[in-house]
C-alpha positions as CSV (number, residue, x, y, z in Angstrom):
1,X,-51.1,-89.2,8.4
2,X,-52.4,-88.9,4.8
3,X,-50.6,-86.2,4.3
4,X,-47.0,-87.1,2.3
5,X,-45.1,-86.4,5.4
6,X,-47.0,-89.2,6.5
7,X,-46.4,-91.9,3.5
8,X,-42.5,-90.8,3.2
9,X,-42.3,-91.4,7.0
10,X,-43.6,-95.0,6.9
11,X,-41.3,-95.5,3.8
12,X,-38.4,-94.1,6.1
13,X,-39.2,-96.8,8.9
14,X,-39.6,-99.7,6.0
15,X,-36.1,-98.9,4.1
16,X,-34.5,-99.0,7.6
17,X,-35.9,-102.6,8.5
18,X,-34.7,-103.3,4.4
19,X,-31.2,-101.7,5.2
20,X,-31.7,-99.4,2.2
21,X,-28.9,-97.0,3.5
22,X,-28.6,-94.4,1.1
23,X,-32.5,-94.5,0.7
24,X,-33.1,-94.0,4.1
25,X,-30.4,-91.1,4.7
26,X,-32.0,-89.3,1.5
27,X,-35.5,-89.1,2.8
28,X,-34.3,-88.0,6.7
29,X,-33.3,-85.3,4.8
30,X,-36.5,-85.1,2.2
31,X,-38.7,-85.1,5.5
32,X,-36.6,-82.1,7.9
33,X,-36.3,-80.1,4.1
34,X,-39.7,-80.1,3.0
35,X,-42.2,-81.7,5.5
36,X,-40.5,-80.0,8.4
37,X,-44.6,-79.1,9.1
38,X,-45.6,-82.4,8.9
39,X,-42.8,-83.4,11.8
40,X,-44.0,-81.0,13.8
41,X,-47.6,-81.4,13.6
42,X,-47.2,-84.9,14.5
43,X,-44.2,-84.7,16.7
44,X,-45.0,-86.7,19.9
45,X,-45.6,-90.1,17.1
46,X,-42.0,-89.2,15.0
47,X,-40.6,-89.0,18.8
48,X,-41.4,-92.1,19.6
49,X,-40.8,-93.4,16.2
50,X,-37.3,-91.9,15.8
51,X,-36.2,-92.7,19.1
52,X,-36.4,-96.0,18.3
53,X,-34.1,-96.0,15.6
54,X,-30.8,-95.7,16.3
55,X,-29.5,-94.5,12.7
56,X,-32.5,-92.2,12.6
57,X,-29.8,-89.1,13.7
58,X,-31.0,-86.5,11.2
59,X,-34.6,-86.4,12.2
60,X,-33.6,-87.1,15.7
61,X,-31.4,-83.7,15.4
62,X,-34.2,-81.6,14.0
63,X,-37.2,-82.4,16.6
64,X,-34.4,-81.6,19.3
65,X,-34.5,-78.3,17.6
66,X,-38.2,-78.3,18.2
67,X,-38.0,-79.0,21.7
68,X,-36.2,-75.9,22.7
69,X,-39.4,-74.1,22.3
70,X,-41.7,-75.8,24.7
71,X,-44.8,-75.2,23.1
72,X,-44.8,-77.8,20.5
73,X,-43.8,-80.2,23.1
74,X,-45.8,-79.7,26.4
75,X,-48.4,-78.3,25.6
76,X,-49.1,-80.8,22.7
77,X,-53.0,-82.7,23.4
78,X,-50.9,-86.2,22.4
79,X,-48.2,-85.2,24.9
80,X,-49.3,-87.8,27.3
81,X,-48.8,-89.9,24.7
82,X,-45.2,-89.9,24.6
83,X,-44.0,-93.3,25.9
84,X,-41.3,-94.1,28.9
85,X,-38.8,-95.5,26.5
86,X,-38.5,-92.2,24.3
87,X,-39.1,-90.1,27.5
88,X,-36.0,-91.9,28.8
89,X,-33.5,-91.5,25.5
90,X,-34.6,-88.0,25.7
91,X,-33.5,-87.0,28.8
92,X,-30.0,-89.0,28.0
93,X,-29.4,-86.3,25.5
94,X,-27.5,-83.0,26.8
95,X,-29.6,-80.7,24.5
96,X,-33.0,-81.6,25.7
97,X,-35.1,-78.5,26.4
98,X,-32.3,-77.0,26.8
99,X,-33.8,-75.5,30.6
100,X,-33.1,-78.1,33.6
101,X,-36.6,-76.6,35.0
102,X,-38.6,-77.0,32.3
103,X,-37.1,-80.7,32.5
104,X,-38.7,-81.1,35.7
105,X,-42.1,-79.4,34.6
106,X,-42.2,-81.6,31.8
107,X,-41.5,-84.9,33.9
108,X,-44.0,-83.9,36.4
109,X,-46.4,-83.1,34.0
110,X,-46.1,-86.6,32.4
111,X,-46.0,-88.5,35.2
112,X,-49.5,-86.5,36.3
113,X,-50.9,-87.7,33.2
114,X,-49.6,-91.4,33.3
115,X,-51.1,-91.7,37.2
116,X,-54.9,-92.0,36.7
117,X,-55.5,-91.0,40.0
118,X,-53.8,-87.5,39.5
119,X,-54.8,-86.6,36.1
120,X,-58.3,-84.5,36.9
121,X,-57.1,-84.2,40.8
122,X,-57.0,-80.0,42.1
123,X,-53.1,-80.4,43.4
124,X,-54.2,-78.4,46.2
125,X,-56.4,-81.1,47.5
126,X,-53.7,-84.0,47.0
127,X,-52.8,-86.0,50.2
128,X,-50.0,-88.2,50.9
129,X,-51.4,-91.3,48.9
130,X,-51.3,-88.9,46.0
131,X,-48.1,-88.3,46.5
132,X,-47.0,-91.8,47.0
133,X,-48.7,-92.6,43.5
134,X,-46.8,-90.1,41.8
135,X,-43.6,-90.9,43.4
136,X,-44.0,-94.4,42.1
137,X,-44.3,-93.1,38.4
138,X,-41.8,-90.3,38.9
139,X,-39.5,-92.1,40.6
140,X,-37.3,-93.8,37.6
141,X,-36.3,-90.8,35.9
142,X,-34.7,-89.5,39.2
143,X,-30.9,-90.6,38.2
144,X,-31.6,-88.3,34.6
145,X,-32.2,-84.3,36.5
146,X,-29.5,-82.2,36.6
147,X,-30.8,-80.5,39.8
148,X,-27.8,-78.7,40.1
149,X,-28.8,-76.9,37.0
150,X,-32.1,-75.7,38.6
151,X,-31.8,-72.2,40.0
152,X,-32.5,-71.5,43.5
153,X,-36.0,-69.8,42.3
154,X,-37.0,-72.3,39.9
155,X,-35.8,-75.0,43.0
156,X,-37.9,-73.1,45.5
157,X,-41.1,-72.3,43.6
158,X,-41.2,-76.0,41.3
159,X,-38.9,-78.1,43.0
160,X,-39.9,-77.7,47.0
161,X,-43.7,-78.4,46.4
162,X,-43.0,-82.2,45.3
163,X,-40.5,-82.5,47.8
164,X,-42.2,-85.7,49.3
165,X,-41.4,-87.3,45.8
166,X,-37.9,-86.8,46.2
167,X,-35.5,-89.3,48.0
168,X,-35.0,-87.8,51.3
169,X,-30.7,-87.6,50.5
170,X,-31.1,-85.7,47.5
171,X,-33.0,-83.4,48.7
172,X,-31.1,-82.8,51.7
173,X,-27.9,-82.5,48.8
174,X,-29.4,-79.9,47.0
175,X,-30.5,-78.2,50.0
176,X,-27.2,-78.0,51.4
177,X,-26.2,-76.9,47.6
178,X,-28.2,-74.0,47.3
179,X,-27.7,-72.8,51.3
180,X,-23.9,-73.3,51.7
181,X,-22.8,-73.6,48.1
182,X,-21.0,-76.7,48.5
183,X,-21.2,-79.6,45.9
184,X,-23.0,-82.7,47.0
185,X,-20.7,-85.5,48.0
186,X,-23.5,-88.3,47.6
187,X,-25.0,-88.1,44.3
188,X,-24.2,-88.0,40.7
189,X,-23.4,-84.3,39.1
190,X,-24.8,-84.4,35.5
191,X,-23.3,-82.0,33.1
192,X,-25.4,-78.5,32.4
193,X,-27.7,-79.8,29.1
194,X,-26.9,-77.8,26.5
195,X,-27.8,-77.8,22.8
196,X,-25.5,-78.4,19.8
197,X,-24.5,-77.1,16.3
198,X,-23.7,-79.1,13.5
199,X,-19.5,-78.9,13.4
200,X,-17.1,-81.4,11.3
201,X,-14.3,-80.7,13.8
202,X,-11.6,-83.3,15.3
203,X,-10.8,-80.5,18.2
204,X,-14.9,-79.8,19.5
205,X,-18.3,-80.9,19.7
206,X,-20.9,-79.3,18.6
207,X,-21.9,-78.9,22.6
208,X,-18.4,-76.2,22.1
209,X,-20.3,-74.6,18.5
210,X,-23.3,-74.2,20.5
211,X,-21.5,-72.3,23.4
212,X,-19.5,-69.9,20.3
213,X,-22.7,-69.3,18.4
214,X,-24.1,-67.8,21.6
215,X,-20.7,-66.0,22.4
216,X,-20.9,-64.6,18.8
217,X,-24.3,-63.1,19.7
218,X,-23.3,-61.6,23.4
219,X,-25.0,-64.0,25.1
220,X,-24.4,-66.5,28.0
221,X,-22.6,-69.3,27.2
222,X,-25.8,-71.3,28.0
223,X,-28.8,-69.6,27.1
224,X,-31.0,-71.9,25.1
225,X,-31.1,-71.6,21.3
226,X,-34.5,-72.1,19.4
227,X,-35.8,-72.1,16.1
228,X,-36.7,-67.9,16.2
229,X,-32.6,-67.7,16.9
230,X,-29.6,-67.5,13.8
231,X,-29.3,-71.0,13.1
232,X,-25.0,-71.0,12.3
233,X,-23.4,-72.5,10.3
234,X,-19.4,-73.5,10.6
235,X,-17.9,-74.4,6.9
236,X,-14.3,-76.2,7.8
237,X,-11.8,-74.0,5.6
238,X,-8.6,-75.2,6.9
239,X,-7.3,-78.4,9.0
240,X,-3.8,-79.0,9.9
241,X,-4.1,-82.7,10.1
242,X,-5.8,-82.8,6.6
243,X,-3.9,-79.7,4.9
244,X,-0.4,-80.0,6.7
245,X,1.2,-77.0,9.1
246,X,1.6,-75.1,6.4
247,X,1.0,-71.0,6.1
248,X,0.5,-70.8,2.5
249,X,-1.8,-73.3,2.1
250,X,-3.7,-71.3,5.0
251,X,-3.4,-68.4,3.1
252,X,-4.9,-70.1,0.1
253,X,-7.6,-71.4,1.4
254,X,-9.3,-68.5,3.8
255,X,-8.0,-65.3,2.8
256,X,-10.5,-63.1,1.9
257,X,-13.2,-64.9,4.1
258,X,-15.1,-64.5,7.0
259,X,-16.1,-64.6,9.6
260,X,-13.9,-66.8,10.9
261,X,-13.6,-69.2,14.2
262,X,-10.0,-70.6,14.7
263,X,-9.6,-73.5,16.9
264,X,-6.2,-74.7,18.6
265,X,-5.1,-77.9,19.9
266,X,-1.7,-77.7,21.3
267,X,0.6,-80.8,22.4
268,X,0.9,-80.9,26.0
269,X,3.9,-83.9,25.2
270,X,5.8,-81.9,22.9
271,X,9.3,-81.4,24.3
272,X,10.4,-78.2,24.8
273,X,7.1,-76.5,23.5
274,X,7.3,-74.0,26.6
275,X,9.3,-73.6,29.7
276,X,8.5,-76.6,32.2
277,X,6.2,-74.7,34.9
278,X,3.2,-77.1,36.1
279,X,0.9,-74.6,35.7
280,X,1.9,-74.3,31.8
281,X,1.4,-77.7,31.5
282,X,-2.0,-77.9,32.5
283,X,-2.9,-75.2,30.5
284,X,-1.7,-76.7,27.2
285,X,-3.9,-79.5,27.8
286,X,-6.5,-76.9,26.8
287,X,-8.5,-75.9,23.8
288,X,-7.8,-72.6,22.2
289,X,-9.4,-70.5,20.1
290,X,-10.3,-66.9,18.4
291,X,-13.0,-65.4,16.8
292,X,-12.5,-63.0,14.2
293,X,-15.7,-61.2,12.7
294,X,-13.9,-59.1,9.3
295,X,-12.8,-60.8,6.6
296,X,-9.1,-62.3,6.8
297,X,-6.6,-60.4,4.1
298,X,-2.9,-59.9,3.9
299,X,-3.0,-56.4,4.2
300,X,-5.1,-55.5,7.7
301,X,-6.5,-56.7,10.8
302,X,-9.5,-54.9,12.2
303,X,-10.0,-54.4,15.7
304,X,-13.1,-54.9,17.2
305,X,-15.1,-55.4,20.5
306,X,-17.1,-58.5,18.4
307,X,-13.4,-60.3,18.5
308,X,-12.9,-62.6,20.9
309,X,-10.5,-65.3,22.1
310,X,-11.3,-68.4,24.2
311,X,-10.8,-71.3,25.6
312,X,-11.9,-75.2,26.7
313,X,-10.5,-77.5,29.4
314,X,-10.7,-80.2,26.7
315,X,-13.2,-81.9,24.1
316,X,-15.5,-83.1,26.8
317,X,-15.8,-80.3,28.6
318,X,-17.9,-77.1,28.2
319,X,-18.4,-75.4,32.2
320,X,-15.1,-74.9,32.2
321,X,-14.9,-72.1,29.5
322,X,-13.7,-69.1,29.6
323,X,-13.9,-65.8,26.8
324,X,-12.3,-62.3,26.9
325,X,-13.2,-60.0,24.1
326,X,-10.9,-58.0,22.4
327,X,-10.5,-54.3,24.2
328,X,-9.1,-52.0,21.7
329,X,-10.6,-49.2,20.6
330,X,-13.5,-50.8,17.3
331,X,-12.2,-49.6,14.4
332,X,-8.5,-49.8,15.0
333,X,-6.6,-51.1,12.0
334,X,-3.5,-52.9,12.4
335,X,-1.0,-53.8,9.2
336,X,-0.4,-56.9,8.7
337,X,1.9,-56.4,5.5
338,X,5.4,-58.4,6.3
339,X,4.7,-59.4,9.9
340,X,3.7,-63.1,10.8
341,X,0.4,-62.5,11.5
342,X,-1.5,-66.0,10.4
343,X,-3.7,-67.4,11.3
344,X,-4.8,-64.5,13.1
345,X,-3.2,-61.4,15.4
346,X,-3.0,-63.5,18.5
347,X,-1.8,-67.0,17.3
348,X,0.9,-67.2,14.5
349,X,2.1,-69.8,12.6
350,X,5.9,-70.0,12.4
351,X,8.3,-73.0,11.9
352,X,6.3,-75.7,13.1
353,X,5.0,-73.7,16.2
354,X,2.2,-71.1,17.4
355,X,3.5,-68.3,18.5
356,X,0.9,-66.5,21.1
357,X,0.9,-62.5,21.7
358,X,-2.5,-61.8,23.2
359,X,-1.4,-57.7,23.4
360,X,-4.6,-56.6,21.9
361,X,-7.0,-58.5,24.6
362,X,-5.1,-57.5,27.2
363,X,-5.4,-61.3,28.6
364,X,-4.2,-63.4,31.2
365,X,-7.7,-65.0,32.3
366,X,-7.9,-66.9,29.2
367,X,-4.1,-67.8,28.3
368,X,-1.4,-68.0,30.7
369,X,1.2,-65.2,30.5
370,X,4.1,-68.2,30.7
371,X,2.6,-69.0,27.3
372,X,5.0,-67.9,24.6
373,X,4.7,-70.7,22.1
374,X,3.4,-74.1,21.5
375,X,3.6,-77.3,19.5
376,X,-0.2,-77.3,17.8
377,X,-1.5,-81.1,17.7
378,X,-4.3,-79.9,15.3
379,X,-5.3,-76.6,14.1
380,X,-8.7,-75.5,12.0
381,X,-10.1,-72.7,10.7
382,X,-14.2,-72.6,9.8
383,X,-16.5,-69.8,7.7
384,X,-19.0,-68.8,10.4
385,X,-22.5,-68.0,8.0
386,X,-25.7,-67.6,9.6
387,X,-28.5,-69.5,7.9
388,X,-29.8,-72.7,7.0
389,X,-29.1,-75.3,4.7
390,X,-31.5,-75.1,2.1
391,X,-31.3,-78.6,0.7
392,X,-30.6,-81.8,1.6
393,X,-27.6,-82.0,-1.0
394,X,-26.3,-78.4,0.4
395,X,-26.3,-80.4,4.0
396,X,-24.5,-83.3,2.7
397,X,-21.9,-81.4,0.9
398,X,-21.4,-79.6,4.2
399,X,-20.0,-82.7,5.7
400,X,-21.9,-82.3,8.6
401,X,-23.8,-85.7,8.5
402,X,-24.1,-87.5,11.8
403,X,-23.4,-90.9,11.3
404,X,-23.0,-92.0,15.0
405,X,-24.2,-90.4,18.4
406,X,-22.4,-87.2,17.5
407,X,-22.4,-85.2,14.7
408,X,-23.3,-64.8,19.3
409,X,-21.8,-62.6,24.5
């Protein structure tokens, strides 16, 4: 704590009791910039520090970066150390650990070291009071596990072995859940956790970034995202709502950039946006998007197997995605000179409307055929970069400051 990590994080904590705002936002970013060492070193006391501090977003943010590698967490000698409260915000958050069994590793493993009885006990030797003891301790953080995120080999091998700590209808749920495939009916069905990139969007989350970073990369929507991975960054070029519906102010303001990620919102109460088919309907309540990995220009679109279009049942909402990449042969070039082609190959802009023609993805998993055209309620166009912001002023500019709870398949 000598070290000036240490001094600029108690001056943190004191201009937050003095309401120094603009003091206090400067050195959140002073400490994850250039004592990012320092917060790690001495993460389990900035945990339970940070977590108490509900403005504290920015160095919140970063040691949930550090917590999708496990090491500097669990196996941390101050881990027991950790305190219920901060346990308790953590596991409120959708990007903790990222992993639903390391989740339950890491509760059992504190809740071992907060029962005395436990701590230096051979688990092979435990009997029912032992059990009972750690039931008690475990107990509260029950209503906080995803179990339906476990897998039936992570369930079987580090689930099943505390089952006696596990009320008897949950267990039977999950059971029934991983034998017949049929969702519980009696308990609550957390979202999948999932971690999130910074994004000044009014159509996603950064939940949504998180899920198109690892897209970008060929993964799993899913798979969890740590320090060793790209760290993306999404620079808003283009908003309709800000820039008005306009294709030459689109033009202006990305041609010749990229990568790009375009993101559609249609109007689902627009009249006469498409023919009046149910099925329609529910699809325009949707989220819609493309990603494009050249460089937009006026002249050519390149196809390429790295292109992909997607979608989003809505802003809350990230199980329910679906991605088809594009099909045609990498390398094809299509000319783009006097056609309608923006914002990109698939979605035009043209008189107020978006005009789909998905031709080149061969789609009708991710928009319906019916789909012709659409009324757009917002529409936004980002520079996808992979790296990190350098400074603290870089960060700001960005726009990407969380001021509330918020902020490659």
């Amino acid at each position: 704590m000598n070290d000036l990590g240490g001094f600029v994080f108690k001056l943190l904590i004191a201009t937050d009791e003095l309401l120094f705002e603009e003091l206090f936002s400067a050195l959140q970013y002073f400490l994850i910039n250039e004592r990012s060492f320092w917060i790690r070193d001495e993460l389990i006391f900035v945990l339970n520090t940070v977590f108490a501090l509900p403005n504290c977003n920015v160095v919140q943010d970063f040691c949930m970066k550090i917590l999708r590698n496990k090491k500097y967490f669990m196996n941390s000698r101050n881990f027991p150390l950790l305190k219920k409260n901060t346990l308790f915000e953590l596991l409120k958050r959708d990007d903790f650990l990222g992993d639903e069994a390391i989740v339950w590793d890491c509760l059992i493993k504190w809740s071992i070291e907060q029962t005395p009885s436990l701590k230096n006990k051979n688990r092979n030797r435990w009997n029912k009071d032992d059990f009972k003891a750690l039931k008690e301790t475990f107990s509260q953080f029950i209503p906080f596990i995803r179990f339906l995120e476990i897998s039936s080999a992570d369930f079987f091998d580090k689930v099943r072995p505390f089952k006696a700590i596990i009320p008897y209808n949950i267990y039977k749920e999950c059971m029934k859940f991983y034998m017949k495939g049929s969702l519980p009916e009696n308990i609550n069905i957390l979202p999948p956790r999932i971690g999130k990139l910074n994004i000044q969007s009014k159509i996603i989350k950064p939940e949504h970034a998180y899920v198109i970073a690892n897209w970008i990369e060929r993964k799993n929507a899913k798979d969890v995202r740590n320090e060793n991975n790209l760290q993306y960054r999404f620079n808003l070029l283009y908003s309709s709502s800000r820039d008005g519906f306009n294709v030459c102010t689109f033009r202006r303001k990305c041609m010749n950039k990229g990568p790009c990620l375009l993101l559609i919102k249609p109007d689902p109460d627009a009249p006469d946006s498409v023919r009046p088919i149910a099925s329609v309907q529910q699809n325009l309540a949707k989220i819609y998007g493309e990603y494009y990995s050249g460089i937009f220009t006026q002249d050519i679109w390149e196809c390429k197997s790295k292109n992909f279009i997607f979608s989003f049942a809505n802003d809350n909402d990230i199980k329910n995605s679906k991605i088809t990449r594009m099909n045609s042969r990498s390398g094809t070039v299509i000319n783009r000179c006097g056609k309608d082609l923006d914002p990109t190959i698939t979605f035009h802009m043209k008189s107020g409307n978006i005009y789909v023609n998905n031709f080149f993805y061969n789609d009708d998993n991710v928009i319906n055929a019916d789909i012709k055209q659409f009324v757009s309620m917002d529409i936004e166009v980002f520079l996808v970069s992979d790296g990190q912001y350098e400074t603290a002023r870089e960060f700001r500019r960005s726009g990407n400051i969380r001021t509330s709870s918020w902020g490659r398949n």
